[in-house]
C-alpha positions as a printed Julia matrix, in Angstrom:
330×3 Matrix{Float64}:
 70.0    40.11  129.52
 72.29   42.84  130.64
 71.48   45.35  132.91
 71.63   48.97  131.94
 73.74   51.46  134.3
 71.71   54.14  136.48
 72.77   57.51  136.52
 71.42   60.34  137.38
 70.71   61.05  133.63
 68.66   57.97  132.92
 66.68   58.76  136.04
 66.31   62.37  135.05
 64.78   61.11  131.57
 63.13   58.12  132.67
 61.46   58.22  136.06
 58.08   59.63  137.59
 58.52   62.58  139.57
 55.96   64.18  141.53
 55.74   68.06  143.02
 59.49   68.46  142.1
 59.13   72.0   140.76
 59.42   74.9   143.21
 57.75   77.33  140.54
 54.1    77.92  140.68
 52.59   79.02  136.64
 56.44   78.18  135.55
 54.47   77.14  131.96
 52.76   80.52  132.06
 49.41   79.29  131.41
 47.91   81.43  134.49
 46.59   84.9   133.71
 43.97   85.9   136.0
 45.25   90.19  135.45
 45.48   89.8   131.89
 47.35   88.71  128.92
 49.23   92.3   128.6
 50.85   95.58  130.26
 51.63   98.33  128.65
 53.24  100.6   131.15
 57.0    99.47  132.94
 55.95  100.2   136.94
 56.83   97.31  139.33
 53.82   94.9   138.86
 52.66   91.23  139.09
 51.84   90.04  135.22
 51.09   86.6   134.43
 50.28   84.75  137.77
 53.29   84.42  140.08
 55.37   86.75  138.01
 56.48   90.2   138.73
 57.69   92.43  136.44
 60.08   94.57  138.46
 62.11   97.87  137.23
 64.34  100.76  139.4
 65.21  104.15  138.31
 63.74  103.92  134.48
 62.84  107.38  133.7
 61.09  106.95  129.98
 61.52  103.2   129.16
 58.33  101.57  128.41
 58.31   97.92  128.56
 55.19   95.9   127.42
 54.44   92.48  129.02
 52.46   89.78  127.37
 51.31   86.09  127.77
 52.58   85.06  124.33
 51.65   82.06  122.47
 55.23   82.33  120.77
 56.54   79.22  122.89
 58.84   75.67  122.47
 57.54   72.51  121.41
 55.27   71.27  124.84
 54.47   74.87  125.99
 51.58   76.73  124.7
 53.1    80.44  126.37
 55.71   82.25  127.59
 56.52   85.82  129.51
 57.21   88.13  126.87
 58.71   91.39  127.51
 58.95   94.19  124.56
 60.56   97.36  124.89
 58.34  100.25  123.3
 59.97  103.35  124.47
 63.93  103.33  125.26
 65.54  104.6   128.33
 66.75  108.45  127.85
 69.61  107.82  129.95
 71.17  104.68  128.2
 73.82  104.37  131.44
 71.86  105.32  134.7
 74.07  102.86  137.16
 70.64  102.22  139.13
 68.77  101.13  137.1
 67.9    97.66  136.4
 64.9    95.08  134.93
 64.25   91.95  136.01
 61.15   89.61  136.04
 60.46   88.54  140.01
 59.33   84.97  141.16
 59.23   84.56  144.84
 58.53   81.75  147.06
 56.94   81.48  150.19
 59.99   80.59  153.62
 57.59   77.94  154.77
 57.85   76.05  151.22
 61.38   76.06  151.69
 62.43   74.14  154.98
 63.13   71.05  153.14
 65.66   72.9   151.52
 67.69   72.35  154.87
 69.59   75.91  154.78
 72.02   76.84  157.6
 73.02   73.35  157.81
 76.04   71.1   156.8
 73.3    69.49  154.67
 72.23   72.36  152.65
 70.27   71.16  149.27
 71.75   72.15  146.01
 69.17   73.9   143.79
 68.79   73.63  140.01
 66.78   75.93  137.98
 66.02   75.04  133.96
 64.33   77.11  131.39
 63.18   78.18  127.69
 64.57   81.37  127.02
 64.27   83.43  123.79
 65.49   87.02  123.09
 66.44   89.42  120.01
 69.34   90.58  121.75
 72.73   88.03  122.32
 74.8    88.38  125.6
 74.93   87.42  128.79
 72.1    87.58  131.34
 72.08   86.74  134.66
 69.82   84.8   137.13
 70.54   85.32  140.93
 68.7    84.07  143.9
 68.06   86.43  147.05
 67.5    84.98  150.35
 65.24   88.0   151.58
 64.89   86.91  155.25
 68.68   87.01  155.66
 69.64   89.15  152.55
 72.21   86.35  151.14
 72.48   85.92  147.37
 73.95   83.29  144.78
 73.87   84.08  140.94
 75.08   82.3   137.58
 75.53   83.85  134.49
 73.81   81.73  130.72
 74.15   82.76  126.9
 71.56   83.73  124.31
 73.74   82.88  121.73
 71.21   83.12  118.52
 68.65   86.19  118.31
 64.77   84.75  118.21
 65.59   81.44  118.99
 64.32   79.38  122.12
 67.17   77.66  124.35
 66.88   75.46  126.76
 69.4    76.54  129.78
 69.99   75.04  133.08
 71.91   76.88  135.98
 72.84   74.74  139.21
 73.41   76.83  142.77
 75.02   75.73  145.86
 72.95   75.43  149.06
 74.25   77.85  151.82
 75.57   76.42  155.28
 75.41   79.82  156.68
 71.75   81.06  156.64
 68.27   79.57  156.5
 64.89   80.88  155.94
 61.88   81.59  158.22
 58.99   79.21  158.91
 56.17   81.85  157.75
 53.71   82.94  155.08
 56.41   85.92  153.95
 59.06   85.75  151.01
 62.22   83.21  151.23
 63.54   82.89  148.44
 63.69   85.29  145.51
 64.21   84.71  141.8
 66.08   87.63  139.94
 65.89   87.32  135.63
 67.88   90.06  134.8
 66.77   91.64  131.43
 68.57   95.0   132.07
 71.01   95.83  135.01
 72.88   99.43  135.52
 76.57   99.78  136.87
 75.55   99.68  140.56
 74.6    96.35  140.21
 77.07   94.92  137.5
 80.73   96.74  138.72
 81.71   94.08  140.73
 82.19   89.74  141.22
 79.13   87.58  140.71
 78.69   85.82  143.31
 79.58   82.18  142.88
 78.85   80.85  146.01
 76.35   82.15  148.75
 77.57   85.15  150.41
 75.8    88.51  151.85
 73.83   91.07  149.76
 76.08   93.18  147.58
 74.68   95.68  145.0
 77.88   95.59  142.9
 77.82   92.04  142.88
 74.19   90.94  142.89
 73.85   91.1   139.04
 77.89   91.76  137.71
 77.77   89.84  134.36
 74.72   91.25  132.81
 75.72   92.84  129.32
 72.59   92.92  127.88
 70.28   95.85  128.48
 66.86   95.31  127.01
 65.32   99.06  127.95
 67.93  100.53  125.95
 66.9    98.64  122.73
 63.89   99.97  120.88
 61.58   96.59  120.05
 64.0    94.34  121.77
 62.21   91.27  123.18
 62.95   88.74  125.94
 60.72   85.45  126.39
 60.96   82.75  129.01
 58.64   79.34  130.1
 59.13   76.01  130.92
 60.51   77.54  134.35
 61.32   74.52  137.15
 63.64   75.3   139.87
 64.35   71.82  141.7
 66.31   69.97  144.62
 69.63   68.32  143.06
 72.31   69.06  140.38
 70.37   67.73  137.46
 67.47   69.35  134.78
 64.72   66.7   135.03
 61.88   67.31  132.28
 59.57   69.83  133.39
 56.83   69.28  135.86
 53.49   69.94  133.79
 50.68   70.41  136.2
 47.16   71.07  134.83
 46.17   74.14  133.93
 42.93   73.31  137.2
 46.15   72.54  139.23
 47.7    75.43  138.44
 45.33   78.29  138.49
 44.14   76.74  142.74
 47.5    77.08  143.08
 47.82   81.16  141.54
 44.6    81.92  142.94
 46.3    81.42  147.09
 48.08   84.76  145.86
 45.41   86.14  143.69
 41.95   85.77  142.89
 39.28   87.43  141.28
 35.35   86.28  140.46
 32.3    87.64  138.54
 29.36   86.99  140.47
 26.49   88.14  142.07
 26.22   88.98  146.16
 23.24   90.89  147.45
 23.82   92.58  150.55
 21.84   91.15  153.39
 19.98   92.83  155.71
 21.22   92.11  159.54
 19.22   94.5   161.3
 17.56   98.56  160.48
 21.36   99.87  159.72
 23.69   97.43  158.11
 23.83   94.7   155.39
 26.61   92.49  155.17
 27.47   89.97  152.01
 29.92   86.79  152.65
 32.19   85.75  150.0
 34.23   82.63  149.95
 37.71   82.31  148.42
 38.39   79.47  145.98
 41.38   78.82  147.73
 42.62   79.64  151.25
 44.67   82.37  150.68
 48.44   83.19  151.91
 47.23   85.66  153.87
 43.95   88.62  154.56
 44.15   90.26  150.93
 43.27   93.78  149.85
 40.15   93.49  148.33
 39.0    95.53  145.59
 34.94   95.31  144.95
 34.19   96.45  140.92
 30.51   96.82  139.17
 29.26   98.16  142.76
 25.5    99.26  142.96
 24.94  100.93  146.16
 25.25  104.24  148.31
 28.93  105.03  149.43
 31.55  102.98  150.29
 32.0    99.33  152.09
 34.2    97.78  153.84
 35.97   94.48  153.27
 36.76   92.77  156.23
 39.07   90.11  154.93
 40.03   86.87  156.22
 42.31   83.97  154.68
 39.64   81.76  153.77
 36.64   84.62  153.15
 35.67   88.51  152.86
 33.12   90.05  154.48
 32.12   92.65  153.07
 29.57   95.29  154.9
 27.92   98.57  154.78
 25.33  101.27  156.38
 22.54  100.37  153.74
 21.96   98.19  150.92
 24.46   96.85  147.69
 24.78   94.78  144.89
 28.65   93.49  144.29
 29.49   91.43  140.7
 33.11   91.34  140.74
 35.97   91.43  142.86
 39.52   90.96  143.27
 41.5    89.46  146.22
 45.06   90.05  146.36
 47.88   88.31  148.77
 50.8    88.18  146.86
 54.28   88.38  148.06
């Protein structure tokens, strides 16, 4: 019996491969804020994803956790644009949706070295508006950037796309908790950042440059809509199928950015003056969140001394806390 060939194809379809994806919720299935937005400020969305926006004076872009998705995914990241822009041509303005990844995840990566990993990102997209978008990564500890430009070439249809990037020699990334690396989906991008060269290879930060390609301008389309899922970004120069994790998996690995619970803590009496209540995250987080107490019975304000792995939450006098939200995103 003949043998058949290897290549890095076969092994792409073919072979078991564990924790390849870089992309945390890259399915979408996470949505501990909600399943939509209404209003177009700067925000996290579905878990892990930020809807980001500059200089939009009137635009109003709704975000949603759509069950509109390919064959294998049950959601996607829809964006919808209610309300167009006023001023159609403002060169700074620009939409993207955000996913950024912690420097300490991204050491393997070997940056500022002659071995530098190349990167390959793959995803479902689906808009009502044809042209070319643009995806660029941002190294934010050294301000570096790489981009590629892909093709929705039929309106309201999902395509599969896959962009490969370079790793840079020149510049690493930090060993720490803060952002690394930074994913840029353009959905709308203004003249500042489109009037000069995409950059092919990795070079330093250039507004003209970081998103020059982009011809499609979803805030200046009444009802125009832009989906994506399935997102994987991976070590190598090949697509392999997408990583699906468990929506348990998953949501322990959302909630070291952001968690939230409905539950009931009595304050507890430590002595004549002060009560305290200890809460205990479900996952250590990335770092001490802001914590936001909701459904609060009690006299005045408490504090929230916060921790990675707990809060503490205390006060002159007794409460009753049922919700809260902890929040250490990027």
């Amino acid at each position: 019996m003949a043998l058949s060939k290897i290549t890095n194809a076969s092994v792409a379809d073919t072979a078991v491969h564990g924790r390849r994806n870089m992309i945390i919720n890259g399915a979408m299935q996470v949505a501990q804020r909600g399943t939509s937005f209404s209003t177009s400020t700067s925000q996290y969305t579905l878990d892990r994803m930020r809807r980001s926006e500059s200089s939009l004076s009137t635009a109003v872009i709704g975000v949603e956790q759509s069950t509109d998705a390919p064959d294998g995914f049950s959601y996607s990241f829809k964006a919808t644009t209610t309300t167009v822009e006023g001023a159609v041509n403002t060169a700074d303005a620009y939409y993207p949706l955000v996913y950024r990844i912690e420097a300490q995840d991204l050491q393997h990566l070997q940056y500022a070295t002659t071995n530098a990993k190349t990167l390959t990102a793959s995803f479902w997209v689906k808009s009502s508006v044809t042209g070319t978008y643009v995806l660029s990564l941002y190294n934010s500890d050294n301000a570096r950037m790489i981009g590629k430009t892909y093709s929705v070439n039929t309106a309201n249809t999902w395509e599969y796309k896959t962009l490969t990037f370079s790793g840079d020699t020149t510049d690493g990334f930090n060993n720490d908790t803060g952002t690394g690396l930074e994913l840029y989906f353009a959905a709308g991008a203004g003249s500042n950042f489109t009037s000069g060269t995409l950059a092919s290879s990795w070079e330093d930060y250039s507004a003209a440059n970081f998103l020059a390609g982009q011809s499609v301008n979803l805030q200046n389309t009444l009802n125009a809509t832009w989906q994506i899922t399935g997102v994987q970004l991976e070590v190598g120069d090949t697509a392999t199928p997408f990583e699906h994790r468990s929506y348990g998996e998953e949501l322990a690995l959302c909630q070291r950015y952001y968690s939230q619970a409905s539950l009931t803590v009595d304050g507890l009496d430590v002595g004549d003056t002060s009560y305290n209540a200890y809460i205990w995250f479900k996952s250590s987080m990335r770092a001490s969140p802001s914590v936001t107490q909701t459904n609060f019975n009690g006299h005045g304000d408490i504090t929230a001394i916060t921790a990675t792995e707990s809060i503490r939450f205390r006060r002159i006098g007794g409460f009753q806390i049922t919700s809260y939200t902890a929040d250490a995103e990027l």
